[in-house]
DOMI-503117 format. One record per residue (C-alpha): residue number from 0; residue in one letter; x, y, z. Coordinates in steps of 0.02 Angstrom, whole numbers, plus 50000, padded with zeros to 5 digits. Layout:
NODE num residuo    px    py    pz
NODE NUM       a     X     Y     Z
...
REM end
This chain:
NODE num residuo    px    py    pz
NODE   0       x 53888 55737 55124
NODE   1       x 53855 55802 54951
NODE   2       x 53839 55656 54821
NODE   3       x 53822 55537 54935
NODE   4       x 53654 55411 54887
NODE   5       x 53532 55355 55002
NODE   6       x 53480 55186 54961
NODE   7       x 53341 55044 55032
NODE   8       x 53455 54944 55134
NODE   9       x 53321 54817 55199
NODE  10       x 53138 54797 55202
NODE  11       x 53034 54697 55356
NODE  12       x 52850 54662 55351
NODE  13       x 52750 54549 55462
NODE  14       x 52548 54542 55449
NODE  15       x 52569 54657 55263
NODE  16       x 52461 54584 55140
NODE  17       x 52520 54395 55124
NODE  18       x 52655 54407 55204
NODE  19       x 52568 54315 55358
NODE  20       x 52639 54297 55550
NODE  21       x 52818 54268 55499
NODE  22       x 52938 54425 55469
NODE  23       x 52970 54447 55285
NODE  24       x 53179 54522 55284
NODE  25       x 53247 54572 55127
NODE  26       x 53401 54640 55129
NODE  27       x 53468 54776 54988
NODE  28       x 53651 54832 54933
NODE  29       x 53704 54984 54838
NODE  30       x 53687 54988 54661
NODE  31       x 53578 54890 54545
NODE  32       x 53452 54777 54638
NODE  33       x 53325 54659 54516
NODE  34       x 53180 54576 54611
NODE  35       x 53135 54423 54529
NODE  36       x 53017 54276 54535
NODE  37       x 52843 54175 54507
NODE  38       x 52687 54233 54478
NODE  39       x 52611 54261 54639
NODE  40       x 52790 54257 54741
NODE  41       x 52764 54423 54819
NODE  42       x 52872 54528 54707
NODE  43       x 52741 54670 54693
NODE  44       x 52697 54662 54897
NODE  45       x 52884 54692 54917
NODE  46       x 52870 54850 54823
NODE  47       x 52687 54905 54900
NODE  48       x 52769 54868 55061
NODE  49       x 52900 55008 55028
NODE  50       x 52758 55125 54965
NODE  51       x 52660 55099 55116
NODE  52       x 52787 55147 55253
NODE  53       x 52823 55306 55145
NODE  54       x 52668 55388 55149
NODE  55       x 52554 55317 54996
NODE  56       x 52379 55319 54953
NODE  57       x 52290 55157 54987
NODE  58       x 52261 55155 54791
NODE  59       x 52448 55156 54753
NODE  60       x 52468 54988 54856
NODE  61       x 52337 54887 54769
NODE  62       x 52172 54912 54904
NODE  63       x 52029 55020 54932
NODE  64       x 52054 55042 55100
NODE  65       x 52216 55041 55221
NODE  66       x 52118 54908 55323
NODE  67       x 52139 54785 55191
NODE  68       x 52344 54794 55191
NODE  69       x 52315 54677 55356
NODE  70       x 52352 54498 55322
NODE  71       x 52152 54433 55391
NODE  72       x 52223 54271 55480
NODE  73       x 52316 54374 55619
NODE  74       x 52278 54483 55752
NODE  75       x 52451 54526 55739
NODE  76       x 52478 54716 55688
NODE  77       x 52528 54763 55520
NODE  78       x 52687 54831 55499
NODE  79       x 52827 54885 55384
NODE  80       x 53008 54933 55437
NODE  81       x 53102 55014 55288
NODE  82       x 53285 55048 55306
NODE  83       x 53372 55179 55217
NODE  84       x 53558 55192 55222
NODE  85       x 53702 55318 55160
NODE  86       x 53822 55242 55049
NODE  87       x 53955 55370 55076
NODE  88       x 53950 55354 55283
NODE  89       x 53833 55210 55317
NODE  90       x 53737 55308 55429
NODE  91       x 53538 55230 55421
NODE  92       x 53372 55286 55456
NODE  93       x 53235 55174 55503
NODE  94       x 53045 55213 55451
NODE  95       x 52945 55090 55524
NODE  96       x 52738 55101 55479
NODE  97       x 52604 55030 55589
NODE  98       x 52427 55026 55518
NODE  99       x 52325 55067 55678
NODE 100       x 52140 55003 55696
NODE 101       x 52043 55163 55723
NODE 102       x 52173 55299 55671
NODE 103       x 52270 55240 55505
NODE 104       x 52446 55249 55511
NODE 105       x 52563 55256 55646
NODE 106       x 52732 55310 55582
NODE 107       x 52915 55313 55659
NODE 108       x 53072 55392 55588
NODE 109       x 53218 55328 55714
NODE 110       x 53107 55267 55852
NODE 111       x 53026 55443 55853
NODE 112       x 52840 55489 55812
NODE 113       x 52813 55573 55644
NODE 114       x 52679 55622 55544
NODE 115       x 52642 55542 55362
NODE 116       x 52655 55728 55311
NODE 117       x 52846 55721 55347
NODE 118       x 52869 55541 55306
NODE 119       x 52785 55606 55137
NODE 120       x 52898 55732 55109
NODE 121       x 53035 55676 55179
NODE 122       x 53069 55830 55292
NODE 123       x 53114 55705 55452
NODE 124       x 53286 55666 55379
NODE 125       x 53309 55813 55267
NODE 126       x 53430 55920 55389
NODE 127       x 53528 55750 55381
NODE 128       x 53539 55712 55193
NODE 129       x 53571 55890 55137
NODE 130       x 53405 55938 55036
NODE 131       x 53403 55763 54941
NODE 132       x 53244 55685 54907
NODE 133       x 53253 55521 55005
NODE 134       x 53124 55418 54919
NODE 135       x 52978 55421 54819
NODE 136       x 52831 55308 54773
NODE 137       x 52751 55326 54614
NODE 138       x 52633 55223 54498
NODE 139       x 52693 55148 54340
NODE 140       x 52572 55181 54191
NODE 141       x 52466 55038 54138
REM end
């Protein structure tokens, strides 16, 4: 549908940074969304978290290496699950990023193998969302 948004409707990570063994879910509704707390609560993780599953440089998440997005205490694997959701027909897409020992990333749009090229670019759910630019990850100056 033309003008219809996408928007975040949840966010899962287990073994991402300090999140530890237990699932981190935040749910998301349409419209304005503040994330708020302590120093240290895990409001910027939240956000590399996002920027992780969609495709972005180790740099933009806070580490030198993708390696070091595992949480060390777990042999669990490192993943992210990022759901994105049409506000006009509630129809969702699921990207869920594992970070794989030998081979980086391991990404899924809808229980299907993608690339991080089309996670990147957002070509997997394009035909569906009408030429709109899904998401995007960028760092803030300073």
């Amino acid at each position: 549908m033309r003008g219809s948004r996408w928007f975040i409707s949840s966010v899962e990570a287990r073994a991402f940074k300090s999140v530890g063994s237990c699932r981190l879910t935040v749910p998301f509704n349409p419209g304005l969304t503040c994330i708020v707390g302590a120093n240290g609560s895990g409001k910027s993780n939240l956000l590399d978290a996002v920027c992780f599953a969609c495709g972005s440089s180790p740099s933009l998440v806070g580490v030198r290496r993708l390696a070091d997005l595992q949480c060390t205490d777990l042999q669990e694997v490192c993943e992210v699950v990022v759901s994105l959701t049409n506000s006009a027909d509630r129809r969702t897409h699921i990207i869920k990023c594992e970070l794989a020992k030998d081979t980086g990333r391991i990404y899924r749009l809808d229980g299907k193998l993608k690339t991080g090229k089309d996670i990147k670019a957002g070509a997997a759910v394009q035909p569906a969302c009408h030429g709109q630019q899904l998401f995007s990850c960028h760092a803030s100056p300073g």
